[in-house]
N, C-alpha and C positions, 0 to 999 in steps of 0.2 A: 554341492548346492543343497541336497537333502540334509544334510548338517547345521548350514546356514540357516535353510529354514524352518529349522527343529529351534536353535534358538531364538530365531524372529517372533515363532508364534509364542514361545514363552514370555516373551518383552514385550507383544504388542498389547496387552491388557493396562502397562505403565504409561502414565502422562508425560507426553512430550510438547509442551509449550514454549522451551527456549527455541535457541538457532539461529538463524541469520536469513535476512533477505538479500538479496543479489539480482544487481542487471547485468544483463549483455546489450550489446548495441554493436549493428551489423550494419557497414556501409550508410548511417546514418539517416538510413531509413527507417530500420528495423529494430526494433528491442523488444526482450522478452523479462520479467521479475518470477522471481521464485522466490518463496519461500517452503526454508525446508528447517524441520522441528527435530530437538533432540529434548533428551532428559533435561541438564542441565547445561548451565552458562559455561562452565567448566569445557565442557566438550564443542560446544561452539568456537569456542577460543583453538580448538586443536585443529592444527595443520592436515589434517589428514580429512577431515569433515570438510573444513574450508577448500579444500580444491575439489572434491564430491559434492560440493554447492553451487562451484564454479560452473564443473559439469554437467549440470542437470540444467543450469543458464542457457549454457550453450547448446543441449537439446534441444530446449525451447523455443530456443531464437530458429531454428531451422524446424522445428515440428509444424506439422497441420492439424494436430488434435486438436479436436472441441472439445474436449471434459479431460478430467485427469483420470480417466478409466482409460482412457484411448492412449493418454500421456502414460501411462506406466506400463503398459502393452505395446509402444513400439519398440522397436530393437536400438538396443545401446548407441550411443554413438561411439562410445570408445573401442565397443565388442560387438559385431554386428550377433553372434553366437547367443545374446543374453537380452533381456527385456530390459527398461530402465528399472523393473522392479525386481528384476534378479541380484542387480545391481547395485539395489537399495538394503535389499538382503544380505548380501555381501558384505556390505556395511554395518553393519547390524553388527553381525557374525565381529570383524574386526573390532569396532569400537569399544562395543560391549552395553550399547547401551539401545534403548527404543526409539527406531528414526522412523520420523514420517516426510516424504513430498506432500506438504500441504494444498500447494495450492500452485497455478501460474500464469501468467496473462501476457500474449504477445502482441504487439502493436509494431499495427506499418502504418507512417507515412506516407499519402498517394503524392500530396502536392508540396511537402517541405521538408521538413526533417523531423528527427526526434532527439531527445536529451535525456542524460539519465544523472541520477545522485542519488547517493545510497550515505545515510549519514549515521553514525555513531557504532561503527565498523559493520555495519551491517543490518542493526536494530529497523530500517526503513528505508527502503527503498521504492523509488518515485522514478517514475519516466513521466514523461510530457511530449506530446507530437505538436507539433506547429506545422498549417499552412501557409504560405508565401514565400519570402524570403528564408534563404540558407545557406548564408552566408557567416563568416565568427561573428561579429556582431549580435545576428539574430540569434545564434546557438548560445551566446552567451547570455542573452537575456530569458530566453528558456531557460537555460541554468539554473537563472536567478528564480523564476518563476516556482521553479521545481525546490528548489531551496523555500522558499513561500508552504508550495504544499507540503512540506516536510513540517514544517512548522508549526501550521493552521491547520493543517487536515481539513480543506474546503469539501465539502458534499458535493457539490456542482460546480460546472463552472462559469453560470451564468444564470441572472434568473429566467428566464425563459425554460432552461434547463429541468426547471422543479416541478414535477409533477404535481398534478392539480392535488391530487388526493392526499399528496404531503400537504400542501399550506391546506386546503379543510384540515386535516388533523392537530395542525402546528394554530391555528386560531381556534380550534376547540378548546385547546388545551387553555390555550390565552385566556379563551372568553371565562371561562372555569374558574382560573383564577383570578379577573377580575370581580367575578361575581360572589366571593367567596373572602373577601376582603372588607371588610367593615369600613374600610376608609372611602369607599364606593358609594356607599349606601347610599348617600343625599346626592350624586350627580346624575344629572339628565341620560337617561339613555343613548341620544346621539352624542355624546361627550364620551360616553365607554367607548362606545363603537370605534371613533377618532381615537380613543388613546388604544384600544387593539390594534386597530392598522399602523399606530405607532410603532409599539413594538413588534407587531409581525413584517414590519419593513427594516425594522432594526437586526432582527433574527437572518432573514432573506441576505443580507450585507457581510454575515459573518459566517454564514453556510456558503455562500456565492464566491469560487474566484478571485474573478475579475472585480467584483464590487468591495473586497476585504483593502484597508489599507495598505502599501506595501511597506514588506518588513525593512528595507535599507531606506524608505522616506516616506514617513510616514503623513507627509502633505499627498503624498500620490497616491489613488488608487493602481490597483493591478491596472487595470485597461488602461489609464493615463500613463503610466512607465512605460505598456507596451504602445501604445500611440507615439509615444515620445519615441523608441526607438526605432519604429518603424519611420517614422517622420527622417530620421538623421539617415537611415539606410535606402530611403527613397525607395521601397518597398513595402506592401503588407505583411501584416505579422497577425496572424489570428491564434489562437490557442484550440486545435480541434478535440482534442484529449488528453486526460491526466488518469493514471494509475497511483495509488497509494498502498503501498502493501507495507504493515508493521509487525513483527515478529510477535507472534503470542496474544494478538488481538482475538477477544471473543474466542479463547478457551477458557479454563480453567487450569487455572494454577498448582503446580505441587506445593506443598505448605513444606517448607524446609525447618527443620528442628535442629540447628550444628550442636546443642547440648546432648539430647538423644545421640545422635551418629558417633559425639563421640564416645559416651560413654559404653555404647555400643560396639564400638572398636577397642575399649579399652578394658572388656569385657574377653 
């Protein structure tokens, strides 16, 4: 272990922005997403990371921690003898390369279920919990929904959702640029005003959910699909929470040079 982590701390000053996100989903109540970062894509791709991605899922899904300080301090689940961060160090040590548990978010279902999809083997992974109905029907149309947020990457899921102090900020910005537009200049005031609340109602539709078109029919909104299904299943279907987690979002990137490495190796 002191070896393991004589190499960790040498690797942990290197950018790990790739890796993979991953769900678990537990009696379809329950789901947890991770994402966990390595160097490169290269190693994402390896078997031996990917079931140590799997594993830190299914910590998840069974953890009580509130922060990931508490997540990397409980004891293993595979080894009760070792922390999940002993384990991360371990890893380390094997792969060879600088791994971080970024990040991870677990969601229960009190009154329906949840659904997970994780798309482009990994690259994003989305759970979605629904109240009501949970039944295949409804779990399929969450599916769909969660397919949607993989897509879109909705902010909210509804306007109601939006904090005030976002849309101030979001028509600041509007008003700003309408006023800084020469094509402006000769319209009435209350004419601007109307065409902000145009576009700030416009903005609100493509940050929102339920208000985005749906991606299989794009006559329907979100809410209209799930009304529809809910309609055919003679139950409700409400959307109470969405997680979007994407691999390498809002780090910074390593600048890869394959001309440098190789000549570097062939040196």
């Amino acid at each position: 272990r002191k070896n393991g982590q004589a190499k960790a701390e040498k690797k942990a000053s290197r950018i790990a922005a790739e890796g993979l996100c991953t769900v678990v989903v537990k009696d379809d109540t329950t789901a947890a997403v991770v994402e966990v970062n390595s160097e490169t894509d290269f190693v994402a791709k390896n078997e031996t990371f990917q079931s140590f991605v799997k594993a830190v899922a299914a910590q998840a899904v069974n953890s009580d921690a509130k922060d990931i300080d508490a997540f990397m301090a409980e004891a293993w689940n595979e080894d009760a003898s070792k922390t999940v961060n002993d384990a991360l160090v371990e890893k380390v040590a094997v792969i060879g390369e600088n791994l971080k548990i970024r990040r991870f978010e677990k969601v229960v279902a009190e009154h329906g279920c949840v659904v997970s999809y994780v798309h482009g083997g990994g690259r994003i992974g989305v759970i979605v919990a629904g109240n009501g109905a949970s039944d295949d029907a409804a779990k399929e149309a969450l599916k769909n929904v969660a397919m949607q947020i993989a897509a879109l990457n909705p902010q909210f899921i509804c306007v109601d959702d939006v904090p005030a102090e976002f849309v101030a900020k979001e028509k600041e910005i509007l008003t700003q640029q309408a006023m800084n537009d020469p094509k402006n200049a000769s319209k009435p005031a209350n004419i601007i005003e109307k065409m902000i609340d145009g576009r700030l109602n416009k903005e609100m539709k493509e940050i929102c959910l339920v208000e985005q078109p749906y991606v299989k029919d794009g006559d329907l909104t979100v809410k209209k699909y799930i009304e529809s299904v809910a309609k055919e299943v003679g139950a409700p279907i409400t959307i109470k929470r969405m997680v979007r987690f994407e691999t390498g979002e809002g780090l910074e990137k390593k600048e890869e040079n394959f001309a440098e490495e190789v000549a570097k190796a062939a040196k």
